[in-house]
DSSP file (Angstrom, degrees, kcal/mol; ACC not computed):
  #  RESIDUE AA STRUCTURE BP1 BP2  ACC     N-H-->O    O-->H-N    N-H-->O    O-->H-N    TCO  KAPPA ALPHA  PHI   PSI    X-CA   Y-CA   Z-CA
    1    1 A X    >>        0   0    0      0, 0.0     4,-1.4     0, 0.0     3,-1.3   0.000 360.0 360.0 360.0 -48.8 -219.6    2.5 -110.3
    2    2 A X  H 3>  +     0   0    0      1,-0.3     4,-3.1     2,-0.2     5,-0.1   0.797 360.0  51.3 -47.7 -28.0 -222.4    4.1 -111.8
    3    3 A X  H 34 S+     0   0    0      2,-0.2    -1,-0.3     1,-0.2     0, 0.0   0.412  98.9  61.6-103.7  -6.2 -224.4    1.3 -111.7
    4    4 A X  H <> S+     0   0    0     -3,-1.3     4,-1.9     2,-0.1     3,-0.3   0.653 107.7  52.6-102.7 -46.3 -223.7    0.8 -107.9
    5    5 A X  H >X S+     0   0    0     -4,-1.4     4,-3.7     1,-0.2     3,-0.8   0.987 105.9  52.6 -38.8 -84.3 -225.5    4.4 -107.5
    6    6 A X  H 3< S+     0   0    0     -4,-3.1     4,-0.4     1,-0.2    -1,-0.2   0.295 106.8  51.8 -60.1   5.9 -228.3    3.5 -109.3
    7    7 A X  H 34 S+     0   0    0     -3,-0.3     4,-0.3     3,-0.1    -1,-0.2   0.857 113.3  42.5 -73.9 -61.1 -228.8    0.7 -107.3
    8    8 A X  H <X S+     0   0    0     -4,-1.9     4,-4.2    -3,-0.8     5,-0.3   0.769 109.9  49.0 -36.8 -59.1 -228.7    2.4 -104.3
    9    9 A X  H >X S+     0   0    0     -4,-3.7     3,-3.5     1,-0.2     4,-1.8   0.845 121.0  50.0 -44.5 -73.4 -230.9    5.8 -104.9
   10   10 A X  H 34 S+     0   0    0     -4,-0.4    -1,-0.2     2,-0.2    -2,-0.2   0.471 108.6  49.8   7.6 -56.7 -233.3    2.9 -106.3
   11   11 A X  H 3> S+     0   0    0     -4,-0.3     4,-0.7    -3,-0.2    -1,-0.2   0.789 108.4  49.7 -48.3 -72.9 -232.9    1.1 -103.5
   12   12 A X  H XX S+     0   0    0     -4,-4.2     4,-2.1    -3,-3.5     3,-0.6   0.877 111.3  46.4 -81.9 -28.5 -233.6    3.9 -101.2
   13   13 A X  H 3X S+     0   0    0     -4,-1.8     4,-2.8    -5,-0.3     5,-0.3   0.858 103.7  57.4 -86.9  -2.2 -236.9    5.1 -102.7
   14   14 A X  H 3> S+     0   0    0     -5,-0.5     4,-1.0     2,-0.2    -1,-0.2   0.840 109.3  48.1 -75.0 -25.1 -238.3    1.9 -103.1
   15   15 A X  H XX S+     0   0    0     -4,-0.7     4,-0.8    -3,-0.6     3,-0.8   0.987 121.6  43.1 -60.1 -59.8 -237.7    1.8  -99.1
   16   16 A X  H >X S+     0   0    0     -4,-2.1     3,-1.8     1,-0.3     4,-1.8   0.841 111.0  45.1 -51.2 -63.5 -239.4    5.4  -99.3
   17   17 A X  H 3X>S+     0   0    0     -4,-2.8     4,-0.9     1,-0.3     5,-0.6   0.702 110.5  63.4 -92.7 -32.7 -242.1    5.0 -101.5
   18   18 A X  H <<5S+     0   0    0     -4,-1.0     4,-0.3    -3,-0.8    -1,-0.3   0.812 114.0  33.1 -47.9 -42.1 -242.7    1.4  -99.1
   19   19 A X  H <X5S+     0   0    0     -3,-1.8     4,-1.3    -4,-0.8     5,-0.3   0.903 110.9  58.8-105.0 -67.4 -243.3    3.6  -95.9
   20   20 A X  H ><5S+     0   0    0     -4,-1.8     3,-2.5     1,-0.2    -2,-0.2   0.252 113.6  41.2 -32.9-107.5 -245.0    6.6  -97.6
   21   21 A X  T 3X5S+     0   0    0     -4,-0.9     4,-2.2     1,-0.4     5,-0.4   0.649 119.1  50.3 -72.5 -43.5 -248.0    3.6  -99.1
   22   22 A X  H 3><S+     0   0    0     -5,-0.6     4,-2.5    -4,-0.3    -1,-0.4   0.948 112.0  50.2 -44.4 -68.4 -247.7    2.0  -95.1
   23   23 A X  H <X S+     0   0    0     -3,-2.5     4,-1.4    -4,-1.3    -2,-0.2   0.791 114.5  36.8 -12.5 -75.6 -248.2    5.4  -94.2
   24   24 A X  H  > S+     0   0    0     -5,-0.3     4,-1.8     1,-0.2     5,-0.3   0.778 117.4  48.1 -63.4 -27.1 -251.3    6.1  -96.3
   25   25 A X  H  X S+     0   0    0     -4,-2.2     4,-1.8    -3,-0.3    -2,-0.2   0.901 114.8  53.9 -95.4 -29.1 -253.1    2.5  -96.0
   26   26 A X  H >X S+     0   0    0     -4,-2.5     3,-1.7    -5,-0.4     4,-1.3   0.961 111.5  46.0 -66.6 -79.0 -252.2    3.2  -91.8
   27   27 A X  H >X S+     0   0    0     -4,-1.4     3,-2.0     2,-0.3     4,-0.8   0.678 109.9  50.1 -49.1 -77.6 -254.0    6.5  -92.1
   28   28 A X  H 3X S+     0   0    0     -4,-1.8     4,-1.9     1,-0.5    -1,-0.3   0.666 113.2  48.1-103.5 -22.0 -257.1    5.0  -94.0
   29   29 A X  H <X S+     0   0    0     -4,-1.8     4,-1.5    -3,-1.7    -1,-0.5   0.844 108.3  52.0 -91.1 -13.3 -257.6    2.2  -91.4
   30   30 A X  H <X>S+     0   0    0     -3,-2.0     5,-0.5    -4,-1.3     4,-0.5   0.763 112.0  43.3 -71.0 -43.2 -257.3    4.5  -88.7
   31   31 A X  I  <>S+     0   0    0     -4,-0.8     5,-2.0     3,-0.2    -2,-0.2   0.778 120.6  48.7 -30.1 -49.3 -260.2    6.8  -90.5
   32   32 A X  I  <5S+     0   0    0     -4,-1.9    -2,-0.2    -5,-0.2    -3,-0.2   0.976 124.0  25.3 -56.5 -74.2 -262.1    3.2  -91.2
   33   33 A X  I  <5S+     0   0    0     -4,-1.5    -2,-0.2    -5,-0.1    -1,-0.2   0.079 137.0  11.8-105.3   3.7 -261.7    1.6  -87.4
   34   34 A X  I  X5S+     0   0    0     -4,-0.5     4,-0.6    -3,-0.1    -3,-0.2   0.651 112.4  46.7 -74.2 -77.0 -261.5    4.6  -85.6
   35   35 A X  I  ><S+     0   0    0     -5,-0.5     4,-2.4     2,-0.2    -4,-0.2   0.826 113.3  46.5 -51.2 -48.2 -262.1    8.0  -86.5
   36   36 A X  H  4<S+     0   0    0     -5,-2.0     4,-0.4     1,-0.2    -1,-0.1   0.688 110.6  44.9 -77.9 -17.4 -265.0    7.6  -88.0
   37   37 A X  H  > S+     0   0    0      2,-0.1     4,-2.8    -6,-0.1     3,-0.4   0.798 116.2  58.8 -85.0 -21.1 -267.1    5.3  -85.7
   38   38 A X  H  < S+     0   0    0     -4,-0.6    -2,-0.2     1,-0.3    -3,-0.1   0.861 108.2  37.7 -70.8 -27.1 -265.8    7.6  -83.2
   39   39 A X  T  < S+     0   0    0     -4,-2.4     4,-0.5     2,-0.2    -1,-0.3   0.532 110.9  60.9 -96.8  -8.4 -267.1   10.4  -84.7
   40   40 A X  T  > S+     0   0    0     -3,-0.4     4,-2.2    -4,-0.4    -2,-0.2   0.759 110.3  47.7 -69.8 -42.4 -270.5    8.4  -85.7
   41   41 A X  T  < S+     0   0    0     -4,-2.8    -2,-0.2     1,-0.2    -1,-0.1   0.585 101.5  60.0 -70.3 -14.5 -270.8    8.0  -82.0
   42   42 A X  T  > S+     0   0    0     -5,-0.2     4,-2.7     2,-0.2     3,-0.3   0.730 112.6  38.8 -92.8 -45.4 -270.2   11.6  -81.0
   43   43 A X  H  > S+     0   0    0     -4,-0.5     4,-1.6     1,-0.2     5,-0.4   0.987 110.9  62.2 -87.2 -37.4 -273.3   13.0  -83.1
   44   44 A X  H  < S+     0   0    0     -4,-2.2     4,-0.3     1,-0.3    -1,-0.2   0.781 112.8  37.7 -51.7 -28.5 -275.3    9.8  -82.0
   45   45 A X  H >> S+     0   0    0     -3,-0.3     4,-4.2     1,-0.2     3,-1.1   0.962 111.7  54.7 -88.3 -43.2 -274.9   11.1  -78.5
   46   46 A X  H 3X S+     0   0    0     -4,-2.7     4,-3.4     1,-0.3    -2,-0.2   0.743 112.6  41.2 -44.5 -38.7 -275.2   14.5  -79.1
   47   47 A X  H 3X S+     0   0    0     -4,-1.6     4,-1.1     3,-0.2    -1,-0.3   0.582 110.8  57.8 -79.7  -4.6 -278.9   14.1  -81.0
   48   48 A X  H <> S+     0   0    0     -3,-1.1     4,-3.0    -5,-0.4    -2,-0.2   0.850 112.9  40.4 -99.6 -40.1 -280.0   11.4  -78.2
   49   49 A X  H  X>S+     0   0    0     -4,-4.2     4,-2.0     1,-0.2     5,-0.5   0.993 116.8  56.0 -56.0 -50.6 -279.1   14.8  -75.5
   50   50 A X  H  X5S+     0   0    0     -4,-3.4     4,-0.9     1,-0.3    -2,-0.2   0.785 114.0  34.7 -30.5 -47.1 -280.9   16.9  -78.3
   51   51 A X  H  X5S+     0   0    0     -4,-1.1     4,-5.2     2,-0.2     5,-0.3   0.895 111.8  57.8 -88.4 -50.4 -283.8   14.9  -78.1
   52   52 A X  H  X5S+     0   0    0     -4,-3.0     4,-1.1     1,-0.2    -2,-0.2   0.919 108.9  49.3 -55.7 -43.3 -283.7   14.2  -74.4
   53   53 A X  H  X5S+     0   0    0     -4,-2.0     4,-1.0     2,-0.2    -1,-0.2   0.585 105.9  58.4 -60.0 -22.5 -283.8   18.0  -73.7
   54   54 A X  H  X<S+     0   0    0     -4,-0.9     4,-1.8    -5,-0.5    -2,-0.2   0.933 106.2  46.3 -61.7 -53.9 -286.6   18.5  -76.1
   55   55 A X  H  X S+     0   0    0     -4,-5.2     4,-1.3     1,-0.2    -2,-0.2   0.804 107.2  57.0 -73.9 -11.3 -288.6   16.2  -74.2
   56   56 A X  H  X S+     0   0    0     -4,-1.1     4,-0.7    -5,-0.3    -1,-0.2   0.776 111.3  51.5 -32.5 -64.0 -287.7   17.8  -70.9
   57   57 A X  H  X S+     0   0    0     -4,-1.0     4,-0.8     1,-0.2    -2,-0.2   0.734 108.0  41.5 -45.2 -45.1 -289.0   20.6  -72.4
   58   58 A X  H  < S+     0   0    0     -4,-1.8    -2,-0.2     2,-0.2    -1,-0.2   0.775 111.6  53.9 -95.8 -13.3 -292.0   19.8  -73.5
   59   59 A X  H  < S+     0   0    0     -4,-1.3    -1,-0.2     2,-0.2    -2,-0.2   0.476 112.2  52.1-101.6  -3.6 -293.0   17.7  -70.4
   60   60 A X  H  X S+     0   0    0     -4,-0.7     4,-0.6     2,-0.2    -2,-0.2   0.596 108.2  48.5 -75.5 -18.6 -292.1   21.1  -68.3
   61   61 A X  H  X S+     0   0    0     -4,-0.8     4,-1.1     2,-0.2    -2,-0.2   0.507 110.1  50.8 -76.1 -33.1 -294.2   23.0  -70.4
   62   62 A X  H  > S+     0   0    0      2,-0.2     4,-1.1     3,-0.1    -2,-0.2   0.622 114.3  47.6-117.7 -44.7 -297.2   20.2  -70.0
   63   63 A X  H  > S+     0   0    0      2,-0.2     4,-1.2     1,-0.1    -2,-0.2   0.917 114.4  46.0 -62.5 -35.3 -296.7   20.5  -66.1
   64   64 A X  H >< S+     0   0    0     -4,-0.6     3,-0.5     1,-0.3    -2,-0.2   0.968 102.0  56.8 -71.1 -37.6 -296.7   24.0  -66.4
   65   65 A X  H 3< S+     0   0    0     -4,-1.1    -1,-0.3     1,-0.3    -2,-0.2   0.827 105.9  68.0 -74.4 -39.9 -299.6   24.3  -68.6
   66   66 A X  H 3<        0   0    0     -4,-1.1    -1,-0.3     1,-0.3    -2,-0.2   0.888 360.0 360.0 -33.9 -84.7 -301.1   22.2  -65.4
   67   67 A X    <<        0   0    0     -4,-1.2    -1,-0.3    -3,-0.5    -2,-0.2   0.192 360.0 360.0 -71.8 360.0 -301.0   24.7  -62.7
């Protein structure tokens, strides 16, 4: 009987301990293939406005400097 127990708990945390490490390696490809180009792509756009408003700037500045 005991031994039918330990079989079982066993059992069940080797199921557990199966989906927790599914869990974590799902989570670290999802940081890999996802989050992280997504968020590579987010700043990429952001310095490209940055930049684009600089030069905006500087070629209103160059008009003004005209007149």
């Amino acid at each position: 009987m005991v031994s039918t127990v330990a079989l079982v708990y066993f059992g069940g945390m080797a199921v557990l301990f199966f989906f927790w490490i599914y869990g974590i390696v799902s989570f670290g490809l999802d940081l890999k293939n996802k989050i992280i180009p997504g968020a590579r792509q987010y700043l990429r756009g952001r310095r490209k406005l940055k930049e684009k408003r600089k030069r905006e700037q500087e070629q209103e500045e160059r008009e003004q400097q005209l007149y």
